[in-house]
N, CA, C and O of each residue as an XYZ file, in Angstrom:
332
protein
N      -4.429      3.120    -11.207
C      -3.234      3.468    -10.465
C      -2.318      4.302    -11.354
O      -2.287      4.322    -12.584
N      -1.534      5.030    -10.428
C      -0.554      6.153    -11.139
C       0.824      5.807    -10.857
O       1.352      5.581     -9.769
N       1.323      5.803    -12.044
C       2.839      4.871    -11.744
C       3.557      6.785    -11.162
O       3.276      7.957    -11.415
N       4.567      6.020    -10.299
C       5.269      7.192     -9.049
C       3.952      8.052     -8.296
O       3.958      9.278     -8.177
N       2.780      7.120     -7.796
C       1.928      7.897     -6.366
C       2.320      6.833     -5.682
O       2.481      5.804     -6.337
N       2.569      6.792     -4.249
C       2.134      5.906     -3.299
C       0.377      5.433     -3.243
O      -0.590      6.139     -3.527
N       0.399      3.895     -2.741
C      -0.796      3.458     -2.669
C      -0.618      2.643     -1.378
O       0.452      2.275     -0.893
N      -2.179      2.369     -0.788
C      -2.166      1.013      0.034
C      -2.976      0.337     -0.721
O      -4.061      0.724     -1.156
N      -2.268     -1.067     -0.950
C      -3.185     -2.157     -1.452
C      -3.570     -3.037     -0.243
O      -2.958     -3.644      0.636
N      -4.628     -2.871     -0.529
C      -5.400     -4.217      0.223
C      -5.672     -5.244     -1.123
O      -6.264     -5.058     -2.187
N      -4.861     -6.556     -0.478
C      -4.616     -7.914     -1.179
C      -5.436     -9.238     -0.550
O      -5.918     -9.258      0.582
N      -5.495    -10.371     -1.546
C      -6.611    -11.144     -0.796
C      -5.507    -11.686      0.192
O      -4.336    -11.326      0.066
N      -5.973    -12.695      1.330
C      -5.490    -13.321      2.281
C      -4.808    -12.584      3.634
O      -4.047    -12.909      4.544
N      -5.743    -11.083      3.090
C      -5.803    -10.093      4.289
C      -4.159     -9.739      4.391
O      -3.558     -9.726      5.465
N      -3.577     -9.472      3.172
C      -2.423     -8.646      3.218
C      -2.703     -7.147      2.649
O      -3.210     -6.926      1.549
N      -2.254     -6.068      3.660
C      -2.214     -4.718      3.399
C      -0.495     -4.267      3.266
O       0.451     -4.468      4.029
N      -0.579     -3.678      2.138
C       1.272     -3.154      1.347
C       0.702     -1.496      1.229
O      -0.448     -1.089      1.060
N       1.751     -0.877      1.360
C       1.676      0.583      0.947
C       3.188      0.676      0.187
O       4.183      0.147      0.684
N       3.212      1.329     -0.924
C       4.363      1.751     -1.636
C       4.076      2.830     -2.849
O       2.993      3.416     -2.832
N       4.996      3.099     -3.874
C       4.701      3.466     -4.765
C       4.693      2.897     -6.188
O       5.645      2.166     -6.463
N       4.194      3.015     -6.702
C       3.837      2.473     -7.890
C       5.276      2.861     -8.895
O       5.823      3.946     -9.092
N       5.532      1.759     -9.304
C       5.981      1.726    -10.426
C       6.022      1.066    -11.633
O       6.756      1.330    -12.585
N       5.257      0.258    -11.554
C       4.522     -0.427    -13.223
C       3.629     -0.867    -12.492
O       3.477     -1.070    -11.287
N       2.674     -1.062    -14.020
C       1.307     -1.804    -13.923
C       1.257     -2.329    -15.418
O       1.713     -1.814    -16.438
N       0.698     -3.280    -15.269
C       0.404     -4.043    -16.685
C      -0.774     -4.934    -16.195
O      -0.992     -5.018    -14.987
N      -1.546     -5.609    -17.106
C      -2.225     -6.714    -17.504
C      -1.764     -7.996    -16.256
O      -2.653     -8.710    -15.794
N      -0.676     -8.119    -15.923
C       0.160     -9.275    -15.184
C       0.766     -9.045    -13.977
O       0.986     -9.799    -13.028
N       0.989     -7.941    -14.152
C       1.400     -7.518    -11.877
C       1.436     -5.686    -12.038
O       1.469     -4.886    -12.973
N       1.420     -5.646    -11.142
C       1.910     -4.494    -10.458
C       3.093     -4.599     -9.480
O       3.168     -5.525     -8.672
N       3.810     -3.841     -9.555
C       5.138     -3.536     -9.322
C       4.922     -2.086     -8.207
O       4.592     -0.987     -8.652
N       5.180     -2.350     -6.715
C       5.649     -1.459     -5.399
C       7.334     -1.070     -5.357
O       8.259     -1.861     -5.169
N       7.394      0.023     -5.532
C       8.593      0.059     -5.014
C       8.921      0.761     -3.462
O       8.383      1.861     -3.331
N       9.742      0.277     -2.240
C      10.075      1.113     -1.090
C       8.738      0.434     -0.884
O       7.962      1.372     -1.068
N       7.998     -0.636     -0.613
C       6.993     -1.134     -0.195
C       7.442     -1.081      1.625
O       8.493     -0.851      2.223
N       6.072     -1.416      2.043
C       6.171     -1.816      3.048
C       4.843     -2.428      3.652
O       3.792     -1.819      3.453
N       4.839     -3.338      4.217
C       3.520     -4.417      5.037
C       2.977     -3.695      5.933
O       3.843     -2.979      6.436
N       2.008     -3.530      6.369
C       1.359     -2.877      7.611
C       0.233     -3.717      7.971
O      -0.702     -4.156      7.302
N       0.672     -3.874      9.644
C       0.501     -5.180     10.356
C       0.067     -4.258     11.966
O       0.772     -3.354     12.414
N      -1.164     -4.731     12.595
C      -1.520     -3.805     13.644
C      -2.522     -2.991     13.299
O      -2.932     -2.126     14.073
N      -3.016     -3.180     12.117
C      -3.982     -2.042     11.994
C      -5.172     -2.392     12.784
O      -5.824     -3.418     12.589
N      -5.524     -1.227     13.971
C      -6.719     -1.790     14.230
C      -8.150     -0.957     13.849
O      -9.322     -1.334     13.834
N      -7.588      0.194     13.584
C      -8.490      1.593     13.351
C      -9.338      2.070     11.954
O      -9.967      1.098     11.537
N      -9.463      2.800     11.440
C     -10.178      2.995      9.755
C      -8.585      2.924      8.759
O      -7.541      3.429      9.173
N      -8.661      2.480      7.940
C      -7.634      2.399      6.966
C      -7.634      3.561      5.893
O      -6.645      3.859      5.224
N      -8.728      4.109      5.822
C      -9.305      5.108      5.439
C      -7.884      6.518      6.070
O      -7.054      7.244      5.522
N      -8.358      6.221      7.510
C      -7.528      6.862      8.086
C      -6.155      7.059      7.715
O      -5.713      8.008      7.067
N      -5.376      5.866      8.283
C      -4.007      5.445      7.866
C      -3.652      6.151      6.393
O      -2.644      6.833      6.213
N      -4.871      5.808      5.151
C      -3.832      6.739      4.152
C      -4.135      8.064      3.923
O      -3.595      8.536      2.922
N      -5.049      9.011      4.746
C      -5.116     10.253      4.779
C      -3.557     11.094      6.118
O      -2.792     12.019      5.847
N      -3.640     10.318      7.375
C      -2.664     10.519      8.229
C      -1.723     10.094      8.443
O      -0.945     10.565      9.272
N      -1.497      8.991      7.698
C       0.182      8.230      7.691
C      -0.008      7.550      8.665
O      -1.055      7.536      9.311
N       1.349      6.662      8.974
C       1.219      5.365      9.864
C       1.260      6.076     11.334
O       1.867      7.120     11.570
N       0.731      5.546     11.995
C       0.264      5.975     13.558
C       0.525      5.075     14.374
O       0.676      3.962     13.870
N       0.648      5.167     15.613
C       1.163      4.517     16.854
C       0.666      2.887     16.321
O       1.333      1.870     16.129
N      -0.485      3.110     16.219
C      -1.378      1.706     16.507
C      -0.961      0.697     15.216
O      -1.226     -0.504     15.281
N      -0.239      1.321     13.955
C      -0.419      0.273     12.571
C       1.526      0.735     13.338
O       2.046      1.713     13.875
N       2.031     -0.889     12.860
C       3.267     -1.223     12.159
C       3.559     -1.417     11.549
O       3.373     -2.561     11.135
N       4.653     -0.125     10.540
C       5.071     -0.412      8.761
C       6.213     -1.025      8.738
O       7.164     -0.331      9.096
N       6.560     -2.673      8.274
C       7.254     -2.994      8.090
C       7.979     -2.905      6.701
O       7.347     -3.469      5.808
N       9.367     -2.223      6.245
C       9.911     -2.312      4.856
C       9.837     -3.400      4.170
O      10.008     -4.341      4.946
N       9.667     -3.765      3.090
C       9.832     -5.167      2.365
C      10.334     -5.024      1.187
O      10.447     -6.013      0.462
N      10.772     -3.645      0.724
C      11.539     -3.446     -0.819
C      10.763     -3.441     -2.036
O      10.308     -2.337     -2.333
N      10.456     -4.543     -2.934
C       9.808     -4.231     -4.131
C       8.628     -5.409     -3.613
O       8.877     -6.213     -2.715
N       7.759     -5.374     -4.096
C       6.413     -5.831     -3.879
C       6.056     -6.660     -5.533
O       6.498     -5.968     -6.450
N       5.615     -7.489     -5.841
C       5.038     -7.596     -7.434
C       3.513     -8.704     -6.896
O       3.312     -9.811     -6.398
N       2.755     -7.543     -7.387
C       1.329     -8.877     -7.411
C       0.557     -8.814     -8.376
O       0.604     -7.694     -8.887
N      -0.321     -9.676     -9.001
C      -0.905    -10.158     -9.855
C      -2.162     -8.757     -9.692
O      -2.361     -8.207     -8.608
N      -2.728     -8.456    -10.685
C      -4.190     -6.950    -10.424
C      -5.157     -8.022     -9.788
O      -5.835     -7.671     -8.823
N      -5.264     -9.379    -10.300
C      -6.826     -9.824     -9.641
C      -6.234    -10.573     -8.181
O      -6.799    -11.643     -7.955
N      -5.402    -10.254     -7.371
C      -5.350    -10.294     -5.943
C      -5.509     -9.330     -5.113
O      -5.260     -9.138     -3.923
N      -6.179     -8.493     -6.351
C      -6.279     -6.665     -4.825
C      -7.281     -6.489     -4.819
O      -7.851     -6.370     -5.904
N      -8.131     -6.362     -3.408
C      -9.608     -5.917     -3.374
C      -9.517     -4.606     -3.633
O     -10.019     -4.060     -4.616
N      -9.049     -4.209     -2.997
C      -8.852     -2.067     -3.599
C      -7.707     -1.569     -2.985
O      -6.987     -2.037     -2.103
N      -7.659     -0.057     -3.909
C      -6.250      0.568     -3.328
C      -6.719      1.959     -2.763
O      -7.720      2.528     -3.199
N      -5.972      2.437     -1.821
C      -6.651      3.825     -1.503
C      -5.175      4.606     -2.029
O      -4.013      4.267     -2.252
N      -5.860      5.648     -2.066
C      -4.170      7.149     -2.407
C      -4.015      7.127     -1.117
O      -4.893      6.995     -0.265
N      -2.954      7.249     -0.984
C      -1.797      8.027     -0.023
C      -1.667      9.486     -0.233
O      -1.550     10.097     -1.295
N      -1.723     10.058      1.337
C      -1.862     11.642      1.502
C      -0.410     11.530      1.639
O       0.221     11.102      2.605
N       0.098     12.059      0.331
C       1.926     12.967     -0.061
C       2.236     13.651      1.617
O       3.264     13.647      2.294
N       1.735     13.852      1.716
C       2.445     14.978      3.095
C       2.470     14.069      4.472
O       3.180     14.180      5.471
N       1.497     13.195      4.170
C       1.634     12.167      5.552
C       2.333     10.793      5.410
O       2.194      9.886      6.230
N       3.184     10.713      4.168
C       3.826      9.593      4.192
C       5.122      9.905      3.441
O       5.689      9.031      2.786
N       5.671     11.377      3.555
C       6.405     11.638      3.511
C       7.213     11.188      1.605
O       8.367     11.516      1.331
């Protein structure tokens, strides 16, 4: 991860966050301007090439901090579709 890109993390217990990175260490990672996205029913793939779409709801949640071994993977965020 690249501290200041946006990411979506997919987290265990089937939580998906999109934000931008602003630390990473050994012990968490740090979202800032996070937000939950809830509704997804489509490719997620999708979602971070086209930004949030009718069908996913981005809820704000502010700063985010999670542990690295609770994320199954992160995808990049397309800059132009998530503004």
């Amino acid at each position: 991860m690249t501290v200041g890109k946006k990411y979506i993390c997919v987290l265990q217990r089937g939580w998906v966050i999109v934000g931008t990175v602003e630390s990473v260490n050994t012990r968490e990672i740090v979202l800032k301007n996070a937000a939950s996205v809830l509704g997804q029913t489509g490719d997620i793939g999708r979602l971070a090439l086209d930004g949030p779409a009718n069908h996913a709801q981005v809820y704000p949640c502010g700063t985010v901090r999670f542990h690295p071994l609770t994320s199954c993977f992160y995808l990049d965020c397309n800059p132009e579709a998530w503004g």
